[in-house]
FIKEMAR-169323 format. One record per atom (N, C-alpha, C): z, y, x; residue in one letter; chain; atom name. Coordinates in steps of 0.2 Angstrom, whole numbers, plus 5000, padded with zeros to 4 digits. Each point is the difference from the previous one (the first is absolute). Layout:
<node><z>Z</z><y>Y</y><x>X</x><r>A</r><c>A</c><a>CA</a></node>
...
REM end
This chain:
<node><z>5831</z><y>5588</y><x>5595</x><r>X</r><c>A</c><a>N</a></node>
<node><z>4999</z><y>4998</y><x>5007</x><r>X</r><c>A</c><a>CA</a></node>
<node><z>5003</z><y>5005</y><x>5005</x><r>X</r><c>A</c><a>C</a></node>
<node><z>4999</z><y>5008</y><x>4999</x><r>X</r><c>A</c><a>N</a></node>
<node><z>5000</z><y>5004</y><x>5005</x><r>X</r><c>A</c><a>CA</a></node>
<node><z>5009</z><y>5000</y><x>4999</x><r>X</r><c>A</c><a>C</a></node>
<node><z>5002</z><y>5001</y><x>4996</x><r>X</r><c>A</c><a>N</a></node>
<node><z>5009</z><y>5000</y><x>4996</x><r>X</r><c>A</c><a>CA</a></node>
<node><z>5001</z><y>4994</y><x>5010</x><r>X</r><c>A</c><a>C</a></node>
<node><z>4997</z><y>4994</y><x>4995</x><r>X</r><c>A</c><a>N</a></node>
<node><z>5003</z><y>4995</y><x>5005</x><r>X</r><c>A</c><a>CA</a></node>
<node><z>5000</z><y>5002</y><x>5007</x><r>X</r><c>A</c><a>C</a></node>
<node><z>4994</z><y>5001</y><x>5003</x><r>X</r><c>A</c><a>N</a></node>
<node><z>4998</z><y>5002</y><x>5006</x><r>X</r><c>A</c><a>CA</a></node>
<node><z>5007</z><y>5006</y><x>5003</x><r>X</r><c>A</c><a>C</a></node>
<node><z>5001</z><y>5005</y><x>4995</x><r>X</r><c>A</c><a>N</a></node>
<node><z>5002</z><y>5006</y><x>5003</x><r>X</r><c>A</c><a>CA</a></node>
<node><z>5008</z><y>4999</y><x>4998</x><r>X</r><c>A</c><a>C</a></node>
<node><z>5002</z><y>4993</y><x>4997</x><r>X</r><c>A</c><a>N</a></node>
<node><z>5008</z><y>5001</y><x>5001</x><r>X</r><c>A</c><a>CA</a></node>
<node><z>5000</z><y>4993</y><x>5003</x><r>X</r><c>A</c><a>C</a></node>
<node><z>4995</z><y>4997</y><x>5003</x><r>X</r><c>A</c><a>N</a></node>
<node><z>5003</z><y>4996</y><x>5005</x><r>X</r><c>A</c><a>CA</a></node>
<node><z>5000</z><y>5003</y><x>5009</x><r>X</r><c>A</c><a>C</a></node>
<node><z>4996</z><y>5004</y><x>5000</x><r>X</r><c>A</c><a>N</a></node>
<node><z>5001</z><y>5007</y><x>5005</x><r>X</r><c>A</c><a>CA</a></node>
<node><z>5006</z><y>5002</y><x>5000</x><r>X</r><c>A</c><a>C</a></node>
<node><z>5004</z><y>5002</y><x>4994</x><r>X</r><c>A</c><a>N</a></node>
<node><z>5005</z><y>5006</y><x>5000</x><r>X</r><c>A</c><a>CA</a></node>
<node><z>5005</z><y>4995</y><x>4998</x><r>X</r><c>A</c><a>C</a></node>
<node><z>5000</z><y>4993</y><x>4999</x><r>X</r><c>A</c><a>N</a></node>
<node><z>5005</z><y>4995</y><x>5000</x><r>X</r><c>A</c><a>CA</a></node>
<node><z>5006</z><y>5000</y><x>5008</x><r>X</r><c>A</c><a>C</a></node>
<node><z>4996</z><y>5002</y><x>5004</x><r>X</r><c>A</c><a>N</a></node>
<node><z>5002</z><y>4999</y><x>5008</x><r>X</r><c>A</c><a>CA</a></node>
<node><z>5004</z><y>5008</y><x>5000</x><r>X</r><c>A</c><a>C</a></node>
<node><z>4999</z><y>5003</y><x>4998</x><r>X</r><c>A</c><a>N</a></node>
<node><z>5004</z><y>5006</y><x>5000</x><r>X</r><c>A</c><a>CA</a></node>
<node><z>5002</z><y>5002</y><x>4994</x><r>X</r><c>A</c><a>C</a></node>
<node><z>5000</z><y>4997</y><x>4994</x><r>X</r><c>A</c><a>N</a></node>
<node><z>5005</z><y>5000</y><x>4995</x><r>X</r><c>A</c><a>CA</a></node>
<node><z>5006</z><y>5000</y><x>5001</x><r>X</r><c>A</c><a>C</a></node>
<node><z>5004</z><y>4996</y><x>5004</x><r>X</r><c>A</c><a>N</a></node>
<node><z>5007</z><y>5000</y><x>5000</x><r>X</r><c>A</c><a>CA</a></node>
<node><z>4999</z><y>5007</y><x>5007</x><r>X</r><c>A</c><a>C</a></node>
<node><z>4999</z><y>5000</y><x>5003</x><r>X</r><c>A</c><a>N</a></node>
<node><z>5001</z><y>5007</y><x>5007</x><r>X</r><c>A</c><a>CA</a></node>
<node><z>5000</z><y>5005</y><x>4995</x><r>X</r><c>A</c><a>C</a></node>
<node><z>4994</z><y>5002</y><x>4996</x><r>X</r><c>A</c><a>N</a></node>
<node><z>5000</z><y>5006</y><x>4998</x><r>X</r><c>A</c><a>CA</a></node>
<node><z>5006</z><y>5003</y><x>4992</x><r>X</r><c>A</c><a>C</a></node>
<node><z>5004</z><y>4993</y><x>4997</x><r>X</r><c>A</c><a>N</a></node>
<node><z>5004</z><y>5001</y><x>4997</x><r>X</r><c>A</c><a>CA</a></node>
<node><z>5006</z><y>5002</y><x>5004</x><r>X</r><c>A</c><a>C</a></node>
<node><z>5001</z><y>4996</y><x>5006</x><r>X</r><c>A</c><a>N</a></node>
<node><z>5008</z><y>5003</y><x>5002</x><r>X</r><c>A</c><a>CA</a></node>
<node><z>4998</z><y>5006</y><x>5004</x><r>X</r><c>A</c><a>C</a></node>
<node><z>4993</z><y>5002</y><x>5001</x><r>X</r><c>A</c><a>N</a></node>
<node><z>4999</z><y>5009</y><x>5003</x><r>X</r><c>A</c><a>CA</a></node>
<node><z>5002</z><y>5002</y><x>4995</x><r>X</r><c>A</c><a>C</a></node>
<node><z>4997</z><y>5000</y><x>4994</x><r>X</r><c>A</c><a>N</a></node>
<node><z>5001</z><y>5005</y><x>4993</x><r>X</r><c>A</c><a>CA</a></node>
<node><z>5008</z><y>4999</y><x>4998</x><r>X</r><c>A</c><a>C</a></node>
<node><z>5003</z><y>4996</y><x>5002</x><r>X</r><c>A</c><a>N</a></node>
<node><z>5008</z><y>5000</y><x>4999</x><r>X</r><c>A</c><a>CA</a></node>
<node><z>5002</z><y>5004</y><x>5002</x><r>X</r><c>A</c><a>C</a></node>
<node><z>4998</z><y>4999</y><x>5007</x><r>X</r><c>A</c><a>N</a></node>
<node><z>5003</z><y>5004</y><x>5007</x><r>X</r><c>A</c><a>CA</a></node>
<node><z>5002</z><y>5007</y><x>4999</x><r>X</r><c>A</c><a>C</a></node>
<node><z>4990</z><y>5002</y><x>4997</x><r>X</r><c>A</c><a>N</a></node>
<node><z>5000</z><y>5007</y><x>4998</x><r>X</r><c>A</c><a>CA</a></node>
<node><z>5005</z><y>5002</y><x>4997</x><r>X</r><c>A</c><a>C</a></node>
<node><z>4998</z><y>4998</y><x>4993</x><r>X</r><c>A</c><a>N</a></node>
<node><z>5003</z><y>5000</y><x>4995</x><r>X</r><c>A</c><a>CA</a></node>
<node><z>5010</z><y>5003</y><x>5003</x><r>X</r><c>A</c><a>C</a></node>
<node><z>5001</z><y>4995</y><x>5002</x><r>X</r><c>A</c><a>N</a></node>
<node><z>5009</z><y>4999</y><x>5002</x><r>X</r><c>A</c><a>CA</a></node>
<node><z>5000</z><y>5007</y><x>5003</x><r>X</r><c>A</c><a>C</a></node>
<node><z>4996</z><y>5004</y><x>5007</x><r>X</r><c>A</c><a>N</a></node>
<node><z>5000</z><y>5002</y><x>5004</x><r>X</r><c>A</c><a>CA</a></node>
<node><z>5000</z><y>5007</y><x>4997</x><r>X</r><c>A</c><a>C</a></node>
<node><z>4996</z><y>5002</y><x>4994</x><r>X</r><c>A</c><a>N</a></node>
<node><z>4997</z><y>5006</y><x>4995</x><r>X</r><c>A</c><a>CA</a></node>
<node><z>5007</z><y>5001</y><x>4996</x><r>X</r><c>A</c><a>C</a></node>
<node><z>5002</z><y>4995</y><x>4997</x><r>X</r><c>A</c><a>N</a></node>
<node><z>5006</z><y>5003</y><x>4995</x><r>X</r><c>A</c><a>CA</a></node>
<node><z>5006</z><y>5001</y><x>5007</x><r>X</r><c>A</c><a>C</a></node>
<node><z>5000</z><y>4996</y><x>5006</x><r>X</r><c>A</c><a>N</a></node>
<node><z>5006</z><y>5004</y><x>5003</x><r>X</r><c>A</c><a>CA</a></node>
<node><z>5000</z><y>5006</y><x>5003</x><r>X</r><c>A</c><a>C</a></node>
<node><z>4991</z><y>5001</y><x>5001</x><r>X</r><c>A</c><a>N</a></node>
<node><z>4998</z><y>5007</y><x>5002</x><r>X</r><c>A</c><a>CA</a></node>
<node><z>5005</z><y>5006</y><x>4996</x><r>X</r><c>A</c><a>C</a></node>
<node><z>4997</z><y>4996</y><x>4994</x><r>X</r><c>A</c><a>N</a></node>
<node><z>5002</z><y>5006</y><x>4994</x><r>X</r><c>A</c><a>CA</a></node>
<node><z>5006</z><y>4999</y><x>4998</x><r>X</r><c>A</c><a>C</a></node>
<node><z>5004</z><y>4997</y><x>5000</x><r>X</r><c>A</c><a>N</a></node>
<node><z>5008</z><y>5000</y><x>5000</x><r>X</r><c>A</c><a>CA</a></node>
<node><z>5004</z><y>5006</y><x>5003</x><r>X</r><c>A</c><a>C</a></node>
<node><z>4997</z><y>4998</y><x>5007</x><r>X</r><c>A</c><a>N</a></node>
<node><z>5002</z><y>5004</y><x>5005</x><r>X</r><c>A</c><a>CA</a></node>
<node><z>4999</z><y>5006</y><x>4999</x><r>X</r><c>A</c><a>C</a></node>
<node><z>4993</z><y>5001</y><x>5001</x><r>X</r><c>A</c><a>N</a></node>
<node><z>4997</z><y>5007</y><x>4999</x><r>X</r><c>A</c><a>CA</a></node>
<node><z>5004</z><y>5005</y><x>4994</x><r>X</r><c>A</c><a>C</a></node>
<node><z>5002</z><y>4997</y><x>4996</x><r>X</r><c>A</c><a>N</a></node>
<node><z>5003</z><y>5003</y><x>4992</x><r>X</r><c>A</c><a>CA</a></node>
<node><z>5008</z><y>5002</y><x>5004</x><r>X</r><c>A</c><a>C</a></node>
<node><z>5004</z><y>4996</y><x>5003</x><r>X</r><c>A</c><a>N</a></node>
<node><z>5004</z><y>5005</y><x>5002</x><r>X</r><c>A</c><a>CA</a></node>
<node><z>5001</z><y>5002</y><x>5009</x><r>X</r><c>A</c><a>C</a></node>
REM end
């Protein structure tokens, strides 16, 4: 029941915090692209 409770909480920002973690993700390897030359 707690499962249930705590991923229909985190249901509403399920998709928000996937395309933050994209974002990151996108924004770190172009850091590091960069950074390298």
């Amino acid at each position: 029941m707690m499962k249930l409770c705590i991923l229909g909480v985190v249901g509403d920002w399920g998709f928000r915090a996937e395309e933050i973690l994209a974002i990151i993700i996108v924004v770190n390897r172009t850091l590091m692209f960069v950074w390298k030359q």
